[in-house]
C-alpha positions as YAML, in Angstrom:
chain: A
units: angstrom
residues:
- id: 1
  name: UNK
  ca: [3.27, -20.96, -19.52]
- id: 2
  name: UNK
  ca: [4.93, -19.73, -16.12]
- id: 3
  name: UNK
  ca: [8.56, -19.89, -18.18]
- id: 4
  name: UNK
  ca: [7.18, -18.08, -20.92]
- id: 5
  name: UNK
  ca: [6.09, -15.48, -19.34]
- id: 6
  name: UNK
  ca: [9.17, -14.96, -17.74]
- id: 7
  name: UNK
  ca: [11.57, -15.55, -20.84]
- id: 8
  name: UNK
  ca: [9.25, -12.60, -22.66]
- id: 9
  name: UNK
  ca: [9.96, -10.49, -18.99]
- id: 10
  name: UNK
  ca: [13.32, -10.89, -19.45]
- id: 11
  name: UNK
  ca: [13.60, -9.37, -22.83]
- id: 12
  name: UNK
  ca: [11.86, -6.90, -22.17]
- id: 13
  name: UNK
  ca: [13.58, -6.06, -19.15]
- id: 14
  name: UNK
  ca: [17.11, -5.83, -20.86]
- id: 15
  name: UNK
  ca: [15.85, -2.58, -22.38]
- id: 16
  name: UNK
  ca: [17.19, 0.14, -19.63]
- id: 17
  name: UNK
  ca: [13.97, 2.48, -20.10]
- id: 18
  name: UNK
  ca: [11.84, -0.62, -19.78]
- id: 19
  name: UNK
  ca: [13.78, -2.01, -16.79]
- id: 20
  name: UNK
  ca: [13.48, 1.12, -14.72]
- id: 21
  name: UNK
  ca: [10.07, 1.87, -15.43]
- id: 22
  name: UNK
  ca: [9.63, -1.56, -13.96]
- id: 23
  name: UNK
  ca: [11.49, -1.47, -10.74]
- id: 24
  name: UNK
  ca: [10.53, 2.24, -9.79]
- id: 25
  name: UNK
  ca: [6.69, 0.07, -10.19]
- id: 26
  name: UNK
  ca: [8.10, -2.87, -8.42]
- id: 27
  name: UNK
  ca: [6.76, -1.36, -4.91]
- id: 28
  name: UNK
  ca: [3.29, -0.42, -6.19]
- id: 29
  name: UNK
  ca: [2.77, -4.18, -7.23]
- id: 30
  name: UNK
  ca: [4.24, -5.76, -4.32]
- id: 31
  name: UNK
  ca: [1.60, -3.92, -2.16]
- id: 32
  name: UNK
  ca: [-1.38, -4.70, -4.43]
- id: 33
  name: UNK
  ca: [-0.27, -8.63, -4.38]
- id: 34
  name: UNK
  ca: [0.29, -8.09, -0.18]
- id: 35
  name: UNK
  ca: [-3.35, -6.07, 0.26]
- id: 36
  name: UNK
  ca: [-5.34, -8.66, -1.95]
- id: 37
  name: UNK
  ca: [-4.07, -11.60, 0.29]
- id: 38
  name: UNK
  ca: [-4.09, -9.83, 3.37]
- id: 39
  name: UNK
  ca: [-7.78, -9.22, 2.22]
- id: 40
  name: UNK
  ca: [-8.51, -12.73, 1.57]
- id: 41
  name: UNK
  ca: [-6.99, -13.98, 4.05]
- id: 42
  name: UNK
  ca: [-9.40, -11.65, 6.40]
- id: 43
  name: UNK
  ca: [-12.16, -13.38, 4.70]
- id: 44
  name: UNK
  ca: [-13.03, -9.45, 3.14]
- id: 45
  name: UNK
  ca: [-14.50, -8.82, -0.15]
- id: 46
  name: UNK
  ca: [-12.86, -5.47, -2.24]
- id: 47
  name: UNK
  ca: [-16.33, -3.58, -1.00]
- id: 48
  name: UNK
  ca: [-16.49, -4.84, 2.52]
- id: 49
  name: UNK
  ca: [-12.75, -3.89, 2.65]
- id: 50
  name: UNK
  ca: [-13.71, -0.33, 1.14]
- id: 51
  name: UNK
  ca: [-16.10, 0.65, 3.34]
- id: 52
  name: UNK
  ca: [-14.19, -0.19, 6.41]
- id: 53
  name: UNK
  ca: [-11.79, 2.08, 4.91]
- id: 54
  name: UNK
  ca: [-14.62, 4.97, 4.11]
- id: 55
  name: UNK
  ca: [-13.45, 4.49, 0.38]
- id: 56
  name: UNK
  ca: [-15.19, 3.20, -2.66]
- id: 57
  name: UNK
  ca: [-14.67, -0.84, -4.11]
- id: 58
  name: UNK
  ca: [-13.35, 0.80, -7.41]
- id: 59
  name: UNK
  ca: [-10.56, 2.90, -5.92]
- id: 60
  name: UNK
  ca: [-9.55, -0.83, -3.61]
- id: 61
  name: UNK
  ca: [-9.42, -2.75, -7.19]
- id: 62
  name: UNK
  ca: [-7.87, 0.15, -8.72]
- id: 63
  name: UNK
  ca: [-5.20, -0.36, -5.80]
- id: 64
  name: UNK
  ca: [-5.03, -4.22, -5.87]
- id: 65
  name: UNK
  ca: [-4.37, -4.16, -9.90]
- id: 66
  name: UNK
  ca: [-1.30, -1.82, -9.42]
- id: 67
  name: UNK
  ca: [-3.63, 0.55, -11.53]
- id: 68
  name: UNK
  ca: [-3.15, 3.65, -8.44]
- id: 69
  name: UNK
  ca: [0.06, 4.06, -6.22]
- id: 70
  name: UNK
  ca: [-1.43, 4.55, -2.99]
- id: 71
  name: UNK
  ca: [-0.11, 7.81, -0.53]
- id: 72
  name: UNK
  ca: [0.83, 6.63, 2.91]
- id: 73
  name: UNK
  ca: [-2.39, 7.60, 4.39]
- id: 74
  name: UNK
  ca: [-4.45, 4.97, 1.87]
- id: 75
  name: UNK
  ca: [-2.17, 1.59, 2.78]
- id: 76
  name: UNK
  ca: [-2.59, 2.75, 6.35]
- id: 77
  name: UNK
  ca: [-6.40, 3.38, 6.20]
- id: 78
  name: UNK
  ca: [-6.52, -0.15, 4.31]
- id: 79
  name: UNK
  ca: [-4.56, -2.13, 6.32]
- id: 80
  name: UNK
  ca: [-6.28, -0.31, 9.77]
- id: 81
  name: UNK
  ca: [-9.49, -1.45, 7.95]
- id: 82
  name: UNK
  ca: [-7.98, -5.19, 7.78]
- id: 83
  name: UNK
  ca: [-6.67, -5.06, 11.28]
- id: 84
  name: UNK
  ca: [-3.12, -4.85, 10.12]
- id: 85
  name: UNK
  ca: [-0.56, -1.51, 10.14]
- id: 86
  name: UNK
  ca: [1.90, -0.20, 8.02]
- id: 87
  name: UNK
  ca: [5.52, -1.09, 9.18]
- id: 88
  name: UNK
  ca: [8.07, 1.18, 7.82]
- id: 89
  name: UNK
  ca: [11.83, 0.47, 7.58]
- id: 90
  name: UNK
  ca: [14.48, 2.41, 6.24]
- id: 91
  name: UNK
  ca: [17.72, 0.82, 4.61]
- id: 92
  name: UNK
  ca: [20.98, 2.12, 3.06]
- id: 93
  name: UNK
  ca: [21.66, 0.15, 0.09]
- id: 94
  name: UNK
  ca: [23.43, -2.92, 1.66]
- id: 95
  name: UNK
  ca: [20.28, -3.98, 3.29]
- id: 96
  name: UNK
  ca: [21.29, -2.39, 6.84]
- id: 97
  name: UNK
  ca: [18.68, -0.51, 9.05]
- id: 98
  name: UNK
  ca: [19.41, 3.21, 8.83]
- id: 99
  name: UNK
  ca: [16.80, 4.70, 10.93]
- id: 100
  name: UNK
  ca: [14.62, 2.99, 13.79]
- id: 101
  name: UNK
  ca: [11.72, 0.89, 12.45]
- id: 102
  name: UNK
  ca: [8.38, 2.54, 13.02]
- id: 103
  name: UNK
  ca: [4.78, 1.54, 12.93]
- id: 104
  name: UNK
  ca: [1.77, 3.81, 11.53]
- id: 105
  name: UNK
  ca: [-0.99, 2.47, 13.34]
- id: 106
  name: UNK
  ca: [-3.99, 2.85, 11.48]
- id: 107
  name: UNK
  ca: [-4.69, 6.38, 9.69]
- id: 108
  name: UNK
  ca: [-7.81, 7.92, 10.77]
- id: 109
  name: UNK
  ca: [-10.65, 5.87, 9.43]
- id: 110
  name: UNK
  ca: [-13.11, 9.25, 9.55]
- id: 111
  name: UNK
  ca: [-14.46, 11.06, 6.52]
- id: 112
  name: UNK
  ca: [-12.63, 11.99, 3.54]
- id: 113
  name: UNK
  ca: [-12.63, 15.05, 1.27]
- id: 114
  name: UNK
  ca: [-14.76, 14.67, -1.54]
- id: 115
  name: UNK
  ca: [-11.65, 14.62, -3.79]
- id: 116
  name: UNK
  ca: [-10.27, 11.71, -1.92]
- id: 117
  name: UNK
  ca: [-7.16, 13.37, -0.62]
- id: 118
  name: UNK
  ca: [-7.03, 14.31, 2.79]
- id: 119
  name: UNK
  ca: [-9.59, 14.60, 5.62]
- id: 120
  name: UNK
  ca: [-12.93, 15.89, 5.95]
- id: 121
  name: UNK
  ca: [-12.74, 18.07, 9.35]
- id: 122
  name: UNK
  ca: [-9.76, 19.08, 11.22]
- id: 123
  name: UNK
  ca: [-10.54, 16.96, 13.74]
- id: 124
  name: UNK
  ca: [-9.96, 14.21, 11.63]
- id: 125
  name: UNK
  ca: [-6.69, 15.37, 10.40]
- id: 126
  name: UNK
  ca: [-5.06, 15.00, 13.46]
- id: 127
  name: UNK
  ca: [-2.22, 12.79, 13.08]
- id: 128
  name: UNK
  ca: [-1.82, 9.28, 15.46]
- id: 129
  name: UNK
  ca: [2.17, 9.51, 16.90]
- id: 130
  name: UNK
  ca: [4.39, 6.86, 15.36]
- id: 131
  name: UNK
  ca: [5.89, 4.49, 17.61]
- id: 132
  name: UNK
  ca: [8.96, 2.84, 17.43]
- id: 133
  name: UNK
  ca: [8.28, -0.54, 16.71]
- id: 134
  name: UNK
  ca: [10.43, -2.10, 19.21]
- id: 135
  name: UNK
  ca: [9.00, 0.04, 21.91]
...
């Protein structure tokens, strides 16, 4: 089943609209597929992980089935909420480092706007300083 799944994927993807509507999605998926094991792995059901997060179960299954593309501020709330942060690293197209690594350690886990965007108070909106991740 496995190979013919990925025979009908690779038809598909020798269309060129079809293959980069795929790979600009590629990231989106690879996050849901790292945020549903890290979850697991935590022993954390989608609502347990939600409310450490102050979000709803919906918008963390929404997430994990690639079905939202998460701002910044969501992976880190999520992965603060699993005990985990959001390493960032930016390459050139070879692969090589192009700026210093950095680390958002876990975006403030207060109240959000009742839209979902954004924070509550401006307390709450203050930003935590990146840190090099080396440092």
């Amino acid at each position: 089943m496995d190979d013919d799944f990925k025979q009908f994927r690779d038809r598909m993807l020798e269309d060129p609209a079809t293959r980069a509507a795929y790979q600009a999605r590629k990231p989106v998926y690879a996050f849901a597929v790292q945020l549903a094991e890290l979850r697991s792995q935590k022993g954390l059901s989608q609502a347990a992980l939600a409310r450490r997060a102050g979000m709803k179960q919906s918008e963390v299954a929404r997430i994990e089935a690639a079905e939202a593309s998460p701002t910044f501020d969501t992976m880190a709330r999520l992965l603060a909420a699993a005990e985990a942060d959001l390493d960032i690293r930016f390459k050139d197209a070879r692969g090589k480092v192009v700026r210093l690594p950095m680390v958002l350690k876990g975006a403030e886990l207060g109240a959000r706007s009742r839209r979902g965007r954004g924070v509550a108070s401006e307390e709450s909106a203050k930003e935590k300083p990146l840190r090099r991740a080396n440092a």
